[in-house]
N, C-alpha and C positions, 0 to 999 in steps of 0.2 A: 641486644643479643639474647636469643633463646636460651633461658636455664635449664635444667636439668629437670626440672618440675616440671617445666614447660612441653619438655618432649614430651615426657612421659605421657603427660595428661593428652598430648595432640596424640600420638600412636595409639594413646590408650582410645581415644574417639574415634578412630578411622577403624579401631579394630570392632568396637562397637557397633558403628553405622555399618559395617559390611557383615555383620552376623546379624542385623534385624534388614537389611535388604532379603540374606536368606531366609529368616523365620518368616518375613507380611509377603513371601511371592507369593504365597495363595491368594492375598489381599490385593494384589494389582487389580486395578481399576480395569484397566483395558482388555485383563483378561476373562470380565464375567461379560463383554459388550459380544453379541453375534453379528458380524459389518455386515452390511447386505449393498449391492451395486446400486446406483443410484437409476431411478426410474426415468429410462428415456423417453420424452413422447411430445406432442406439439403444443405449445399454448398458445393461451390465449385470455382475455381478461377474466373472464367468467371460471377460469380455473384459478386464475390468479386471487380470485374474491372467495372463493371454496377453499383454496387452501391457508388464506388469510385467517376465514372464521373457526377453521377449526382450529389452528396456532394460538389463537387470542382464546378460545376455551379454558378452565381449570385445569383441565385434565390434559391440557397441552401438547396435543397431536400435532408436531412440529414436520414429520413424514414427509408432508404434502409438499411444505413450504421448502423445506430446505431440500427437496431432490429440484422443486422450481428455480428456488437461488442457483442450485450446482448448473442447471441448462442454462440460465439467464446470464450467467458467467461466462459464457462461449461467445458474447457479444468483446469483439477486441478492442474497442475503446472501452468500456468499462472496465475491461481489465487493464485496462492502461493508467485508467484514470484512478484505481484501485493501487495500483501500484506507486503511482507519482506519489501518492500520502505517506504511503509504507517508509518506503524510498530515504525520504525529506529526514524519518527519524531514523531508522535505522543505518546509513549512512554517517550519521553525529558521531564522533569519538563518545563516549560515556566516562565519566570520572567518579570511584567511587574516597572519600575523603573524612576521616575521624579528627576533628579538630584542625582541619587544614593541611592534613598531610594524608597522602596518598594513601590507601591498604594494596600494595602488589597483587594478595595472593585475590582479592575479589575485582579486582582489575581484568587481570588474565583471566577469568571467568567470563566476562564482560566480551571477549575476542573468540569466546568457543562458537561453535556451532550451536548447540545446545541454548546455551544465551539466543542467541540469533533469533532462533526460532520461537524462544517466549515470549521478544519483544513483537513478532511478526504476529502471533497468534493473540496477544494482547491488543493489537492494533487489530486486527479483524474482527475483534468482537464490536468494534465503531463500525463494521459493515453486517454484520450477520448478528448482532445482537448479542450475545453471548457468547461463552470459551472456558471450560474447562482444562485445566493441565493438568499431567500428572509426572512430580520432577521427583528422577531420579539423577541427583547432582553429585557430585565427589566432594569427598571430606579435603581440606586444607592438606595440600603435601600428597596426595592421593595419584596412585597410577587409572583409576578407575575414569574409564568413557562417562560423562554425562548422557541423561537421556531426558527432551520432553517429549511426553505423548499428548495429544490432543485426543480424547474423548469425541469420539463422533456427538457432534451435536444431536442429532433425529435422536441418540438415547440419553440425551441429559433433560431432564425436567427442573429447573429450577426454580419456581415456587414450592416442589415439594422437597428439593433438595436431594433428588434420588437420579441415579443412575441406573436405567433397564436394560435388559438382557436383549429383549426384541423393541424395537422403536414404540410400539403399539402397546406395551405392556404397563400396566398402573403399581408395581411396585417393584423395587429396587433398592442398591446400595445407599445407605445414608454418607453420601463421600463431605457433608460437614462435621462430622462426627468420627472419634478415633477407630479405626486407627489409621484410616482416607485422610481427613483433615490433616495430616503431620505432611503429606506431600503431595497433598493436592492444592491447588489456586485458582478460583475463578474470576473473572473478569466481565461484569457486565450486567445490569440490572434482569432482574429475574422475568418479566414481562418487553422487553425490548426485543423487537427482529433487527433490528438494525436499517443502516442508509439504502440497503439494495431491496428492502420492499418498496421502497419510494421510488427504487433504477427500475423494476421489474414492467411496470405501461410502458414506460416510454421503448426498453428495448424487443417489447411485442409488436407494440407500433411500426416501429423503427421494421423487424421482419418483415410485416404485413405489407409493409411499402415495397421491400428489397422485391419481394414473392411477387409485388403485382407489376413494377417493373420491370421482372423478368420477361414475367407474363408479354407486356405490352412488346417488349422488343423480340420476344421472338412469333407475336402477329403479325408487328408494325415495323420488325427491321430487315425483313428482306422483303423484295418485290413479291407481288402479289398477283396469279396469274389467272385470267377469267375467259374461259374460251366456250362457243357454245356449237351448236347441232344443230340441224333441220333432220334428221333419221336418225336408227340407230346402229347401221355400221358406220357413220361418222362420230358417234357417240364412247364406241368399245375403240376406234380409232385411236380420239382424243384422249380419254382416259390411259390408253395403254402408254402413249407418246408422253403426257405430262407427269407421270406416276417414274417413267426414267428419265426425266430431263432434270433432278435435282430435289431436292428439298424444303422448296419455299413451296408457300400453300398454293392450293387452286381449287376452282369453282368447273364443273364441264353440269353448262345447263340448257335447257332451251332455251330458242334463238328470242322466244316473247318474255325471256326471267328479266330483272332487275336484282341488281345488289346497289345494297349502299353502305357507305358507313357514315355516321354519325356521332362527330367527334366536336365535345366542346369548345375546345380549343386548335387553331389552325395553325400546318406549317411543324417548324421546327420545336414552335413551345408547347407543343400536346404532354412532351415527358416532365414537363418542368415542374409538375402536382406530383412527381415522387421523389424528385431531390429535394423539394422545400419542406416536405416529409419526414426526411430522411434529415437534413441539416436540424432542423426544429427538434428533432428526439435527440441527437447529440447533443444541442446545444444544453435541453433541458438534463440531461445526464453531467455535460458538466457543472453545471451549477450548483446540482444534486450532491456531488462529492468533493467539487473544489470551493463552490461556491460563486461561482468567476466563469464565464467563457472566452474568454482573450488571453489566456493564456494559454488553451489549446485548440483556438481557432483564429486565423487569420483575419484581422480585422480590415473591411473595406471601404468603413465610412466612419470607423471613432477616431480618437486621436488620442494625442500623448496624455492627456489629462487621465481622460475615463482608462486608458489602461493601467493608470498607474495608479488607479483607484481600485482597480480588481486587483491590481496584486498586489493592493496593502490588505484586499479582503483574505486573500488566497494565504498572505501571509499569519490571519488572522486565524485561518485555519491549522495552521503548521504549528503555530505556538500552542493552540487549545490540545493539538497532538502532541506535544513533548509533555503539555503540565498533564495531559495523562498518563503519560507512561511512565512520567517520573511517580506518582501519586501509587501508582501500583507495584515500580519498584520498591518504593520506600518504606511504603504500607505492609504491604504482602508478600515480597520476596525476601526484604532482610531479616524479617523474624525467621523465615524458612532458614537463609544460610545461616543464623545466630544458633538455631538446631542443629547444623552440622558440626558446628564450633568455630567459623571463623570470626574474627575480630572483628567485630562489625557495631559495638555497642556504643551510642553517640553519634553513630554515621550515617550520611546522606549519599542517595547518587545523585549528578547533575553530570549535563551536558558540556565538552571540554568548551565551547566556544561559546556558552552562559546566553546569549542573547539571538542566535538563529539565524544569525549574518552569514549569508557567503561569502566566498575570503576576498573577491571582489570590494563588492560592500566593504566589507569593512578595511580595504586599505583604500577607497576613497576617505573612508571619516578620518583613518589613522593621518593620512597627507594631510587633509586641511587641518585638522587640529594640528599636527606640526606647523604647517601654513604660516597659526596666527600665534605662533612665538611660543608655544606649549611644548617644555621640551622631552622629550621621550628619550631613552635608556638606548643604547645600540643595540645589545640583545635582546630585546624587546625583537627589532625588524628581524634577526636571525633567527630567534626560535618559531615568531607568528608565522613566519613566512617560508620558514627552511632551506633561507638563503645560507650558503655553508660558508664558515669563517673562513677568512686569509690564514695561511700556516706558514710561519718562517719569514723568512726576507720575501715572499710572494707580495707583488705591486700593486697596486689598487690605488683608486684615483683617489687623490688626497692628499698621498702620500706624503710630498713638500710640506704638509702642515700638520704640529700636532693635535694627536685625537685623542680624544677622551672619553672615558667609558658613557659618560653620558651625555649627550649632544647638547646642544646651547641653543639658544632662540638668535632669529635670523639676526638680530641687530647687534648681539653681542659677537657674533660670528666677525662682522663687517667690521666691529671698532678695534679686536684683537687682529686681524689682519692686517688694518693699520698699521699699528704697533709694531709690528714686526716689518714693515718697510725702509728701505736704508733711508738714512737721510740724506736730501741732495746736498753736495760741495758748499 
């Protein structure tokens, strides 16, 4: 129970944190950045290699690259497959525990919005390479809104550790050094673009194919009409007559012209060089982010082996995304809330379901290990599962026989059942 010290000292910190919120607003990160709209325009690889070498510079002109990520991002399986990662962790219950018991108030933290979005922008620094934040969290007991802001990356340099005004600029805020450092947190090696310069060919390609398909189908998918002349009032004739009879192409030439076309492929499979295109760039994007294609492509010639060999990889990927997010809560965000004054000293976060099982999963393992005589707790099935308890005299099958808080292995079941059978005359 809270002592009287204890208040004191908790109000006397909330009243503190919210009078240096107002003294460092001049100090917000956010507010010395000029946003500027992100440059829309066509790519293609030779922009994608320009805007590479200048990212990869000292002086790190990230401009180029990151307005190409923002367009390349418009591809909707990559952002699917972008999401599926996200998704996988942020989805997890989070547990945060001092000596194996719960802390409420950094718990309910863990369910804000605000949370949400540091673990989401923590997670995209695994696609875009880096993530500054700037958190502005609520003291313990606090009526105050959380807030993260994300720093436009195009103004964060991190080999020099500076934050610029215009993307293009070479000096800036030191946000590792006070008084930025007390609420800032970054995420992400300083030289890293992350997984989507690696998605960026394949979803150029991937256009280039859609663009030339179009192409093809609207030469090659309506009728094609070739009429010719011996003069030229059957000329202005034909022209005027084919120019209203619709919309598909035509030819009005002399009666000694030739057309031809010249197509490598006959028949119905001439388009089939833009879906193999086209499947081949997906495929290579999934692998690119999940590491796996069968899990979001239908498979027409593997079998149960090989896919349950990608999704032990795919699963290998999910795990290396929890032990990071854990790594950066634990590292860099509980020294933050230990600033605000919560109770946090001694404590880890970890995921409530420890091992990344869907509840599937894991109530096939929970059955067979009951299966083979191992006996489990009955609140064990009630809490894991949210199966809700009987109340009162309510029936439930069994009921003819007594139960016990904790279940008994199959064979001891069988021989106490015995037992309790009458005996014959």
């Amino acid at each position: 129970m809270e002592t009287i010290n204890q208040k004191y000292a908790r109000l006397k910190a909330t009243e503190i944190e919210l009078a240096a919120r107002n003294k460092d607003a001049k100090n917000v990160v956010i507010n010395h950045v000029t946003v500027r709209p992100v440059n829309r325009q066509s790519q293609d690889i030779q922009k994608w290699r320009t805007a590479l070498i200048a990212a990869e510079q000292d002086y790190q002109q990230r401009t180029l690259i990151y307005d190409l990520f923002a367009d390349i991002l418009l591809d909707g399986r990559l952002k699917a497959l972008m999401f599926q990662r996200i998704a996988r962790i942020t989805n997890t219950p989070l547990t945060f525990k001092v000596n194996g018991k719960p802390v409420d108030d950094v718990e309910a933290l863990a369910k804000k919005r605000f949370f949400r979005k540091f673990i989401q922008e923590a997670l995209n620094a695994r696609f875009w390479g880096h993530s500054l934040m700037e958190l502005y969290w609520p003291v313990p007991d606090s009526d105050c809104k959380g807030v993260t802001n994300l720093i436009p990356r195009k103004h964060v340099k991190p080999k020099k550790g500076i934050v610029t005004k215009n993307s293009w600029d070479m000096e800036g805020l030191p946000y590792r050094q006070p008084p930025y450092s007390r609420f800032c947190i970054e995420v992400g090696e300083p030289d890293d673009l992350g997984l989507i310069l690696e998605a960026c060919p394949h979803v150029i390609y991937k256009r280039g194919g859609f663009g030339d398909w179009a192409e093809f189908a609207e030469v090659f998918g309506m009728p094609f009409r070739w009429a010719t002349y011996n003069n030229e009032p059957s000329r202005a004739i034909l022209e005027e007559a084919l120019a209203q009879a619709g919309s598909a192409g035509y030819v009005v030439a002399p009666e000694d012209a030739q057309l031809q076309f010249f197509n490598p492929t006959a028949g119905s499979q001439s388009n089939d060089i833009f879906r193999f295109l086209i499947d081949a760039c997906n495929q290579e994007l999934s692998i690119t982010i999940l590491g796996n294609t069968m899990t979001t492509t239908e498979a027409k010639h593997s079998g149960y082996a090989q896919s349950e060999t990608q999704m032990k990889t795919q699963d290998e990927v999910h795990a290396d995304d929890r032990a990071f997010v854990l790594s950066v809560l634990n590292e860099d965000l509980v020294p933050y809330l230990a600033s605000l004054g919560y109770q946090v000293e001694g404590g880890e976060f970890a995921f409530e379901d420890g091992d990344g099982l869907s509840l599937t999963e894991r109530l096939n393992i929970d059955t067979r290990i009951h299966g083979i005589g191992v006996p489990i707790g009955m609140n064990y099935w009630y809490d894991k599962y949210g199966i809700p308890k009987p109340e009162g005299d309510e029936l439930t099958p069994g009921d003819d026989q007594d139960e016990s808080e904790e279940s008994v292995k199959p064979g001891e079941a069988k021989s106490t059942a015995a037992k309790r059978q009458p005996k014959k005359a």
